[in-house]
C-alpha positions in Angstrom: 91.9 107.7 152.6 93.3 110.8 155.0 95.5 108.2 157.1 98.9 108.8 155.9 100.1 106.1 158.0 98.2 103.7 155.5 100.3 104.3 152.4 103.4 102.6 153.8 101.7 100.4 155.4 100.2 99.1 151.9 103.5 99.1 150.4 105.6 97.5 152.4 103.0 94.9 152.5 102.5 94.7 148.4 106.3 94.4 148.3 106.0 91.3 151.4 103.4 89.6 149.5 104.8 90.1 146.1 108.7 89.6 147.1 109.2 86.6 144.7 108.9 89.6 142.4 110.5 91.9 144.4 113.3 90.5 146.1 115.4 89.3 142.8 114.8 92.7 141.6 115.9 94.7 144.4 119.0 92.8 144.6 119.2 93.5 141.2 119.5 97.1 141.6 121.7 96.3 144.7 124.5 94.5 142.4 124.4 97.7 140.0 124.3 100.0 142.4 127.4 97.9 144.2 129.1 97.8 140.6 129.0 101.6 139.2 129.6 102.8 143.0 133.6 100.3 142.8 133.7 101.6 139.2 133.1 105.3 140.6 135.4 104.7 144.0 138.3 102.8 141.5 138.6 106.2 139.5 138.9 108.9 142.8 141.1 106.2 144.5 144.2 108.1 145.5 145.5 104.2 146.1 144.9 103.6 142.8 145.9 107.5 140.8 149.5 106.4 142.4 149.5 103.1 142.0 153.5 103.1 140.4 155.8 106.6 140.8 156.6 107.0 136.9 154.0 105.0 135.4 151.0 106.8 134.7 149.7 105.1 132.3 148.0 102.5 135.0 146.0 105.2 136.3 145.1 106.0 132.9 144.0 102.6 132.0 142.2 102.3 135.2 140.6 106.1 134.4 139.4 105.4 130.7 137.9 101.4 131.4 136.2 102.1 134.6 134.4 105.7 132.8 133.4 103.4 130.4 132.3 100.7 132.4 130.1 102.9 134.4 128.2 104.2 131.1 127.7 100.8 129.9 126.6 99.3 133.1 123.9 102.5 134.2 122.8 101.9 130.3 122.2 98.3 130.3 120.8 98.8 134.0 118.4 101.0 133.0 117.2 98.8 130.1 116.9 95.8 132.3 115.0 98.2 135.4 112.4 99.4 132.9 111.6 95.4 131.4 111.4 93.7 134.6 108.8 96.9 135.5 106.9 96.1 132.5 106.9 92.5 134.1 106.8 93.0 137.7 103.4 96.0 136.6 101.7 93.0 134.3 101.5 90.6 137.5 100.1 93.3 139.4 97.1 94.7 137.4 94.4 92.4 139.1 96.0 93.5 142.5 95.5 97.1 141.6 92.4 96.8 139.8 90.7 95.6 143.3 91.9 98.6 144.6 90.7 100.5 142.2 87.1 98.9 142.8 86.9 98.8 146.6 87.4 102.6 146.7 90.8 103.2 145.9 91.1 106.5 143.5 93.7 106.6 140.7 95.7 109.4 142.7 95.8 107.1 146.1 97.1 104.1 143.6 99.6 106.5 142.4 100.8 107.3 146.5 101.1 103.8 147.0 103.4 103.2 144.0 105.0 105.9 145.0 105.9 104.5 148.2 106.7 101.3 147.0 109.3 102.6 145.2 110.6 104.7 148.0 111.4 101.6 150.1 112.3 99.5 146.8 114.9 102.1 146.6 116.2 102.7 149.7 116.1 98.4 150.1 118.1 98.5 146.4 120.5 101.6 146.4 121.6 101.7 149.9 122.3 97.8 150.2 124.1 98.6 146.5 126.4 101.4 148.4 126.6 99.3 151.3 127.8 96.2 149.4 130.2 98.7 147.3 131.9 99.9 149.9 132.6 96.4 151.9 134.0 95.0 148.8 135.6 97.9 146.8 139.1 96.7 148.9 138.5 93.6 147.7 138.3 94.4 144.2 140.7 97.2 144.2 143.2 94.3 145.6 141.9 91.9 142.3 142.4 95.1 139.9 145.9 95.8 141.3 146.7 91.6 140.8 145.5 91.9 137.2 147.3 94.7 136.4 150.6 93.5 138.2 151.4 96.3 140.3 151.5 96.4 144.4 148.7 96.8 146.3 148.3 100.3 148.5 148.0 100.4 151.9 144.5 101.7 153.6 140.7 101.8 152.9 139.3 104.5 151.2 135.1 105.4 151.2 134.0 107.7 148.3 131.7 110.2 148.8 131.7 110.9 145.9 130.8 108.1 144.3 128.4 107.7 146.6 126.1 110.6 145.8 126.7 109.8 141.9 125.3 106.6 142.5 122.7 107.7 144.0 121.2 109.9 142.0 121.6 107.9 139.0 119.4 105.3 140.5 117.1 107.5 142.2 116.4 109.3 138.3 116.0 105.7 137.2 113.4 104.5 140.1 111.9 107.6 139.3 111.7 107.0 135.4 110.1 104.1 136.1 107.3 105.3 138.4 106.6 107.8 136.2 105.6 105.0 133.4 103.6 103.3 136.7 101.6 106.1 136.8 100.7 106.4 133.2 100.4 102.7 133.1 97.2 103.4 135.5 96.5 106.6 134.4 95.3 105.3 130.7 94.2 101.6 132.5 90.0 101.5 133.3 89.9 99.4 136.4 88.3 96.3 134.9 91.5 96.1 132.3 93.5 96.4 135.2 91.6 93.7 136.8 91.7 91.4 134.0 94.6 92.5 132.6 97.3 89.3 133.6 94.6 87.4 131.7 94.1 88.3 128.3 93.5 86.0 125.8 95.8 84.6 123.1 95.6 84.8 119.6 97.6 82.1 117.6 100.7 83.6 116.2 101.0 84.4 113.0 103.4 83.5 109.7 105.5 86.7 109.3 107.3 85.7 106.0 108.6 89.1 105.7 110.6 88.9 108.9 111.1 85.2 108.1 113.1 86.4 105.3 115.2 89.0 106.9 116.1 87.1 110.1 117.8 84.6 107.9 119.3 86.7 105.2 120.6 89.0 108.6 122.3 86.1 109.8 123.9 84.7 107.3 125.4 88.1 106.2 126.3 88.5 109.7 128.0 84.8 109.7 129.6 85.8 106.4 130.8 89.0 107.8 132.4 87.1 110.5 134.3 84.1 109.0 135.7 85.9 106.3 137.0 88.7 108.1 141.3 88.4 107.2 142.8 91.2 109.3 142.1 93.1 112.3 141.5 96.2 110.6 138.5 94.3 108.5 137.3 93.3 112.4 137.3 96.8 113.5 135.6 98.3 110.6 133.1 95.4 110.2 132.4 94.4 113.2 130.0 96.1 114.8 128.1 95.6 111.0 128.0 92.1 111.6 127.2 92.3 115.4 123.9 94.0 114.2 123.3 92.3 112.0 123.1 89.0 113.9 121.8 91.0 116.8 118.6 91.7 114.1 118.9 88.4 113.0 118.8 86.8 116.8 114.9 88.8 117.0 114.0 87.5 114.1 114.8 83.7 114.7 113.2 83.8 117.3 110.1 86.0 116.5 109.4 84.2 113.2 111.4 81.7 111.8 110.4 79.6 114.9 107.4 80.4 114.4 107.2 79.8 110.4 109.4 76.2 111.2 106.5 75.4 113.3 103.9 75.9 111.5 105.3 73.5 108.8 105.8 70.8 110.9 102.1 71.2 112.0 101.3 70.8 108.2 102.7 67.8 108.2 99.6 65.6 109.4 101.3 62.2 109.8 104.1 63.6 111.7 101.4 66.1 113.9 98.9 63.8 114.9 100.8 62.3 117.5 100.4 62.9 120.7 103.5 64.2 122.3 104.3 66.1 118.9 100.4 67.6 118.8 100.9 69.1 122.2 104.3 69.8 122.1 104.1 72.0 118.9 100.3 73.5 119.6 102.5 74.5 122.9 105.4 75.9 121.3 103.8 77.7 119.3 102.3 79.7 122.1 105.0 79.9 124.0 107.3 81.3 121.1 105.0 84.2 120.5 104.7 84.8 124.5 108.6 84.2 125.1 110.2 85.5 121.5 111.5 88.5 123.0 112.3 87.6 126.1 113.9 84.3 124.4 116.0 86.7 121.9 117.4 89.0 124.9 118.5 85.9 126.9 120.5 84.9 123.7 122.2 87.9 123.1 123.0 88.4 127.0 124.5 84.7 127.0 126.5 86.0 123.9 127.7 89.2 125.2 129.0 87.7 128.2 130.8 84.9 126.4 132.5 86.8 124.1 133.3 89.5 126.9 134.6 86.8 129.2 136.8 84.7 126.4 138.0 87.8 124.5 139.6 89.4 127.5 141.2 86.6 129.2 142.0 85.2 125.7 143.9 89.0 125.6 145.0 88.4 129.2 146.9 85.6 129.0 148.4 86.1 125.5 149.4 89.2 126.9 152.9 87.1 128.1 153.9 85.8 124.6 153.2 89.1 123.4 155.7 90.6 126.0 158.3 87.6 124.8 158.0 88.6 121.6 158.0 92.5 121.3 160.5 92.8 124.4 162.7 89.8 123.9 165.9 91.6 126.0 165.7 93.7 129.2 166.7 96.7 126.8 166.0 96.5 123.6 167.3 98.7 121.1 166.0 99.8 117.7 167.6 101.6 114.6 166.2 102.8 111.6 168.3 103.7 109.0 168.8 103.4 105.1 171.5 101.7 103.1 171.9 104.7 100.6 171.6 108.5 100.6 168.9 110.2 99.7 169.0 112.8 96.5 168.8 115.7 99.1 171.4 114.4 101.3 175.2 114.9 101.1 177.3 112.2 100.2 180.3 113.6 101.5 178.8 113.3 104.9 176.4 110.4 104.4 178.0 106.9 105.5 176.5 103.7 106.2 175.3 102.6 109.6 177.4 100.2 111.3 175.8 97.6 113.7 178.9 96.5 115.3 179.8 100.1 116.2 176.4 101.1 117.5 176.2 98.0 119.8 179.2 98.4 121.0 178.3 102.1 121.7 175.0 100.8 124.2 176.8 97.9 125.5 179.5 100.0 126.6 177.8 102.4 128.1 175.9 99.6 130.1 179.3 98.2 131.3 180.5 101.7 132.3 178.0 102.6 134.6 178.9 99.3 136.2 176.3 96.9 135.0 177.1 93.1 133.3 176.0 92.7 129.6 174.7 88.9 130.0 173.2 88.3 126.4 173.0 90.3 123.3 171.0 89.5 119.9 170.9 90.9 117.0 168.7 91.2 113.8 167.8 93.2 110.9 164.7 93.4 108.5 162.7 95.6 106.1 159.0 95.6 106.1 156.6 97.9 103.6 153.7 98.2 102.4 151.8 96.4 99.5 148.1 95.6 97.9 147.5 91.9 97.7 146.6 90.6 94.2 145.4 87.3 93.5 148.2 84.8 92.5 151.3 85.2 95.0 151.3 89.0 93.3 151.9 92.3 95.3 151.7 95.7 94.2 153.4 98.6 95.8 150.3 100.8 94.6 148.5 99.4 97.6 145.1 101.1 96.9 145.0 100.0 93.1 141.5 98.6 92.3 143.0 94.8 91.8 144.3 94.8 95.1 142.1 92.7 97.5 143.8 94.4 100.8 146.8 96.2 101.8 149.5 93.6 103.6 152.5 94.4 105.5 155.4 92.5 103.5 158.2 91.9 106.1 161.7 90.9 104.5 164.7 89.0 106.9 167.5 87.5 106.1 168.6 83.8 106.3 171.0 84.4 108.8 168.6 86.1 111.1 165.6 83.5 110.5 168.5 81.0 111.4 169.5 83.0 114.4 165.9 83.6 115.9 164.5 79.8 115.4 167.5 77.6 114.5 167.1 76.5 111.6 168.7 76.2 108.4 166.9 77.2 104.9 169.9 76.6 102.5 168.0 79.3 100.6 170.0 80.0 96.8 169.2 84.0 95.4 166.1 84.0 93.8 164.7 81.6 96.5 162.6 82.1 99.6 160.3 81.1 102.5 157.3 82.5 102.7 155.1 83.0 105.5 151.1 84.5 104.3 151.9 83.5 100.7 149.5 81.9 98.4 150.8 80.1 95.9 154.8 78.7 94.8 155.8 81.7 93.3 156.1 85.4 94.7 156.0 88.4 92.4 156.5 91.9 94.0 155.5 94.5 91.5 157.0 97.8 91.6 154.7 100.6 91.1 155.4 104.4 92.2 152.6 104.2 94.6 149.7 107.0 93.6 151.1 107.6 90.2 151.1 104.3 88.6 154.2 104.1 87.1 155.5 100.6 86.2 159.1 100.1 87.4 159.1 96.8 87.0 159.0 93.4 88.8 160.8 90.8 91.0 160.1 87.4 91.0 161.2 84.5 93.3 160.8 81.0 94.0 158.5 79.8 97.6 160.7 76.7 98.4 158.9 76.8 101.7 156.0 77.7 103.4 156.2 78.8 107.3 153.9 77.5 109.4 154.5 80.5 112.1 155.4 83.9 111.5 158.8 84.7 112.5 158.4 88.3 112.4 156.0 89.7 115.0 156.3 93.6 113.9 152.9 95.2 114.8 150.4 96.1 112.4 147.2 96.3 111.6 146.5 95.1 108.5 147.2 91.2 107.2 150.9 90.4 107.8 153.1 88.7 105.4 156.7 87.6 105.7 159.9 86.9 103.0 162.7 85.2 104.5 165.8 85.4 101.4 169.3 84.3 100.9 171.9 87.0 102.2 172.3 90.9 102.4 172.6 91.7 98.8 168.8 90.0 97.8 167.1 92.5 101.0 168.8 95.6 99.9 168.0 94.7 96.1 164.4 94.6 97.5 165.2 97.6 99.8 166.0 99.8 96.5 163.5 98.6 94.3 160.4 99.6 97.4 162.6 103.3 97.7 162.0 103.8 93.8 158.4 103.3 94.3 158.1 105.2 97.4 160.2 108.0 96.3 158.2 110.5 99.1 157.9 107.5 101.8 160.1 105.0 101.7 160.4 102.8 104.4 163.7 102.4 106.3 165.6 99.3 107.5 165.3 97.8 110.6 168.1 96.7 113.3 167.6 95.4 116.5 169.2 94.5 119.5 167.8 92.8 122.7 170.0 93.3 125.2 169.6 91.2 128.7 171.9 93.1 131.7 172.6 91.6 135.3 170.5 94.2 137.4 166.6 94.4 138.7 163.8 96.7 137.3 164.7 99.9 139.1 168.8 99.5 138.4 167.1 99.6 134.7 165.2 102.9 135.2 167.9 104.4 136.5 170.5 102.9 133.5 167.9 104.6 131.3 167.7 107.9 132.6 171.4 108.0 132.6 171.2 107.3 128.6 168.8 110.0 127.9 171.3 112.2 129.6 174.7 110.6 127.9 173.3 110.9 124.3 172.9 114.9 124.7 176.6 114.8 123.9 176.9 114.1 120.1 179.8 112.3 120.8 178.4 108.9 122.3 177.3 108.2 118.4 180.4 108.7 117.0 181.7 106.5 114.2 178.5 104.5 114.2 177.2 106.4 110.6 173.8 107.4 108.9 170.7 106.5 110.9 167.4 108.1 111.4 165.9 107.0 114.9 167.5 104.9 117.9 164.7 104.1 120.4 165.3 102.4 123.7 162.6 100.0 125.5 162.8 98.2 128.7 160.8 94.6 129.0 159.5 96.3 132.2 158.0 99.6 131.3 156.2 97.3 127.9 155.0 94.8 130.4 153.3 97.0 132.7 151.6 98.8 130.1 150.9 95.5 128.3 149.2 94.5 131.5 147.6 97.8 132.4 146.1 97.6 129.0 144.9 93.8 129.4 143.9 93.9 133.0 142.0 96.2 132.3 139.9 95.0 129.5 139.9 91.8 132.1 138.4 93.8 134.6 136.0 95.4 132.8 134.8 92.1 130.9 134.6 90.5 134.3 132.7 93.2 136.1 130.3 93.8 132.8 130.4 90.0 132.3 128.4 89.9 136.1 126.2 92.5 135.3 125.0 91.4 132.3 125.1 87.7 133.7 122.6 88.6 136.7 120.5 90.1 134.2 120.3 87.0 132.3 119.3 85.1 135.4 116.6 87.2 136.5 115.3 87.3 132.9 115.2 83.1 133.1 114.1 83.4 136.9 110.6 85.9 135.7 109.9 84.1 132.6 109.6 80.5 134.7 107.4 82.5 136.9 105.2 84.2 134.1 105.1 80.9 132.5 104.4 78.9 135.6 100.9 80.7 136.0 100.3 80.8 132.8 100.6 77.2 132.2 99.2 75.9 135.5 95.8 76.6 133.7 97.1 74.7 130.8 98.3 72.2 133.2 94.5 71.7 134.5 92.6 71.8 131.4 95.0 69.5 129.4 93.9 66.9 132.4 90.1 67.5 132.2 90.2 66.5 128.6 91.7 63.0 129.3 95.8 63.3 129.8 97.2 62.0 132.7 99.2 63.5 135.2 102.2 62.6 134.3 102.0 62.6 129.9 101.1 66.2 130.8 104.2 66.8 133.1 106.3 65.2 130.5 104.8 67.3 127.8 105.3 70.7 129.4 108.8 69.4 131.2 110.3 69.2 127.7 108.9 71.7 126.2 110.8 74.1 129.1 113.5 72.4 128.5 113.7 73.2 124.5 112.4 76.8 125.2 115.2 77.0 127.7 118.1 75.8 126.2 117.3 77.3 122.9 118.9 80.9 123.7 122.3 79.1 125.0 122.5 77.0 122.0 121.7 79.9 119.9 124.8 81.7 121.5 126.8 78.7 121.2 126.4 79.2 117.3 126.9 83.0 117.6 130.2 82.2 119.4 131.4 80.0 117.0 131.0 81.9 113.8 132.2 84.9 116.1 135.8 83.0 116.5 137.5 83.9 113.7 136.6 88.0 114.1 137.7 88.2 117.8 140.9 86.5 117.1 141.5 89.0 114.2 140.5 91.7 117.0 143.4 90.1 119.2 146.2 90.6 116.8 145.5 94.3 116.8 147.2 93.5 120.5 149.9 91.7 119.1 148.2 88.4 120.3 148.5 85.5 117.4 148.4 82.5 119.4 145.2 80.2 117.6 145.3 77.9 121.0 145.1 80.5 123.9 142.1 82.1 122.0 140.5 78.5 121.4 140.8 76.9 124.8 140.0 80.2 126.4 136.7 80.4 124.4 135.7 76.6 124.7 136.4 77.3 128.7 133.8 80.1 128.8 131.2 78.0 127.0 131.7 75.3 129.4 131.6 77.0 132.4 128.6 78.8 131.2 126.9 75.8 130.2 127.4 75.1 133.9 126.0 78.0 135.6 123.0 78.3 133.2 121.8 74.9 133.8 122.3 75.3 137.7 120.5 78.4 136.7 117.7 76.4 135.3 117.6 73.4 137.8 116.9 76.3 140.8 114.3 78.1 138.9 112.7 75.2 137.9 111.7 74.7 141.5 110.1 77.8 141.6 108.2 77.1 137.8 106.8 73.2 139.3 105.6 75.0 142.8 103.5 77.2 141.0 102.5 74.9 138.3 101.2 72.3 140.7 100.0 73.9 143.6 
């Protein structure tokens, strides 16, 4: 064994002979390789750093999801490199045990896989760079779509990113031979010979994980449907994602397993024919395929949930623009209706909304731009802990509070103006939005010291089927709509008696629509930063705390940067982890089909014809197959209500987006997983019947 021309030779014909092992897993590592080299090229992109003069924050998004991305993809890559090796190392023991016995010493075996994963390298990560480069314009043009900002000019080839990539993939290729050679290090050469063909045991009842696979997922269910805010989703969710994560192993490890074994018990429903070999056959498959049945699941989940949560995000991201920018300027105040103890009355007076939109409007109409539209509105929101009964405490962290809700207070008027409709509200009355019950009761409590100040009561003569108030928060949201101006500012005193350190302010708002294009605006804005240096331009407009000024524009391209991005990075993760998922389906029809084309003979020799034993083993694929989607399917439906809580922490409340958007994903995943099937299928009979 001196010939060092030999070694290659042996590889590249172990990875010709074996390439229906080999093949789907070099294009494996091609697609990552492809994936983190865009995700690496996206960030040093000078296209992509100066995407808009003035608007960093695209870059930033761009920056911060693709970082990410890269981790999460070269993680998840090298999980997936290191099972298909287990795999791709199992097939191959009798191949390497021969060597072993016609002469071949454990250190030559070790040059050959050496080699082997020399060339599976340079097949996986060059064709990976290769591919990255041909199609990182492309998706640099689909990232710049998403986001909503014009594409640059020019092609751009990252080093770089090129040298990162490979060298993470060389440092995985080379993980993974090292666990080759140990693999045949330990190995005596008639395991290695015999090795793809170990027997069998009959699975055993594991009560114990029995248990805890159900009692993990229906805490993890639990978790999940009764989650009320998108705070509870953030701090719970990842709770519940493990647990039905641990759950999902467990299902399939041993309740299968245990559900089973009862049926079998059951001799008048057993003794059957199709039932006796279809359960003696699950049986053994579920032990063979539990894992490998359990990672499919979760894989199908990940990707659905990726997939319907950001384009749920994406294309609520619109009505969320509609409804926090409603003008092409908008224009917030917050002020307070009386002065504080420290203040000076003498030179305290109360704000005036007429005067301070007259103020911005004409300024607008003095640098020569038309005011087309104005509206107005005013509200109060603050804080409270939610008790049972309609009743709201200002002491939101008292021990009967059930959660802390934003109360949001409007006026009739203002209701009226913003959806047209009339209430005909009387003092004492209100509509409710959030509210249990026919009766609110606010309870005034200095917040942290418990002092009792007393109560307000009013009557719910309706309840609002949509919040008219949109103000962000994170916590549940609950709005008051009352009868004029004196019943808010009752409220407004009563919440600045128990907040005495923290009193929330009023709110006035004005959206503002002007006759002139996106860069007119930027201009008109820059110009107001520079006009309100002079203390004159508030004059006469009284008492206020903060003025802000936001165009539509500038919140709609960080709205998208934000959501395109998420997009992007569930789409690009969404194919990674998808390709996974196939290649998991494509080598467990392959493992199975040589496992059961021995089944396949014997079952004939003791009397089954050709056919009852196709049909036998043809369904039971088919249940073993579809069990992980439908699994998922569950996953994704108790997973619902969480993710749309997670949505309103981006302002995105609408049910039906998040609903169609989901039932979508499923559908078209349904699709692709059973082409998935019907292809490797092909592969599963060839083998089966040869």
């Amino acid at each position: 064994m001196h010939n060092a021309g030999l070694y290659p030779k042996l590889a590249m014909q172990n990875i010709r002979n074996n390439r229906k092992f080999y093949l789907p897993y070099i294009l494996a590592l091609a697609g990552d390789a492809a994936a983190i080299y865009i995700m690496s090229a996206l960030v040093k992109d000078p296209g992509v750093k100066n995407m808009v003069p003035g608007r960093p924050n695209a870059y930033a998004y761009v920056s911060v999801f693709m970082t990410m991305g890269m981790v999460i993809a070269f993680l998840f890559a090298a999980v997936f490199a290191c099972y298909i090796n287990g795999f791709l190392m199992k097939q191959r023991k009798k191949e390497l045990g021969l060597y072993n016995i016609l002469g071949m010493g454990k250190g030559h075996i070790a040059v050959v896989l050496a080699v082997e994963t020399l060339f599976i390298g340079l097949l996986g990560i060059g064709g990976g760079i290769a591919a990255g480069v041909s199609l990182h314009k492309l998706v640099s043009l689909v990232l710049h779509q998403l986001l909503k900002m014009p594409v640059p000019f020019g092609f751009y080839i990252s080093w770089g990113g090129m040298a990162q990539t490979a060298a993470l993939f060389a440092a995985l290729l080379g993980f993974t031979l090292l666990l080759n050679l140990n693999r045949v290090r330990v190995s005596k050469p008639i395991e290695l010979l015999h090795g793809s063909a170990a027997g069998e045991r009959e699975p055993k009842t594991r009560w114990v994980m029995t248990l805890l696979g159900i009692l993990s997922l229906g805490w993890g269910y639990y978790i999940a449907v009764t989650t009320r805010t998108g705070m509870d989703a953030i701090v719970t969710y990842f709770l519940a994602v493990g647990l039905v994560i641990l759950g999902t192993y467990c299902l399939f490890t041993a309740v299968s397993i245990a559900v089973l074994k009862m049926l079998r018990k059951n001799k008048a429903f057993y003794y059957k024919t199709g039932r006796f070999i279809g359960i003696s056959g699950m049986l053994y498959r579920m032990k063979q395929n539990a894992v490998g049945l359990a990672n499919i699941c979760i894989l199908c989940t990940m990707v659905m949930v990726m997939l319907s949560g950001t384009l749920s995000l994406y294309l609520g991201t619109a009505d969320m623009v509609a409804e926090q920018y409603p003008g092409d300027v908008n224009i917030a105040v917050s002020y307070y209706p009386a002065p504080f103890a420290d203040e000076d009355p003498k030179e305290w007076r109360l704000f005036d909304p007429n005067a301070m939109l007259a103020a911005q409007t004409g300024f607008m109409e003095s640098q020569g731009f038309h005011v087309e539209n104005v509206r107005t509105s005013y509200s109060l929101g603050f804080g409270t802990g939610k008790i049972a009964g309609g009743v709201y405490t200002t002491d939101r962290f008292n021990k009967a509070a059930t959660g802390i809700v934003m109360m949001t207070v409007l006026t009739e008027d203002n209701y009226t103006a913003t959806t047209g409709e009339s209430l005909g509200l009387a003092p004492g009355e209100v509509a409710a939005y959030g509210v249990e019950g026919d009766e609110l009761t606010l309870r005034w409590t200095v917040h942290q010291e418990g002092t009792e100040l007393g109560e307000s009561h009013f009557q719910i003569v309706k309840h609002l089927r949509r919040n008219p108030s949109f103000d962000p928060s994170i916590a549940e949201l609950a709005t008051i709509v009352v009868a004029d101006d004196q019943a808010i500012y009752d409220i407004w005193a009563r919440q600045a008696e128990a907040y005495p350190n923290d009193s929330s302010s009023m709110r006035w708002f004005a959206a503002v629509d002007v006759d002139a294009s996106e860069d007119e605006l930027a201009a008109l804005q820059d110009r107001y930063y520079d006009a309100i240096e002079d203390s004159s331009f508030y004059e006469g407009t009284g008492s206020w705390a903060r003025c802000t000024w936001n165009l539509r524009s500038e919140g709609e391209a960080n709205a998208y940067g934000l959501a395109g991005g998420f997009l992007f990075l569930g789409i690009f993760l969404g194919f990674i982890f998808l390709l996974a998922t196939v290649l998991m389906i494509y080598y467990k029809q392959i493992s199975e089909g040589y496992e059961d084309k021995e089944r396949f003979e014997i079952m004939q020799k003791v009397g089954l014809s050709h056919g009852q034993v196709k049909r036998s083993i043809h369904s039971q694929i088919l249940m073993v197959f579809f069990l992980p989607i439908a699994v998922a399917s569950i996953h994704i439906l108790f997973d619902f209500n969480m993710v749309e809580k997670l949505l309103t922490m981006f302002y995105i409340h609408n049910t039906a987006i998040t609903a169609v958007c989901t039932l979508g994903t499923v559908l078209v995943f349904f699709a692709v997983y059973g082409a998935v099937y019907l292809l490797t299928a092909r592969t599963y009979y060839k083998i089966v019947e040869r």
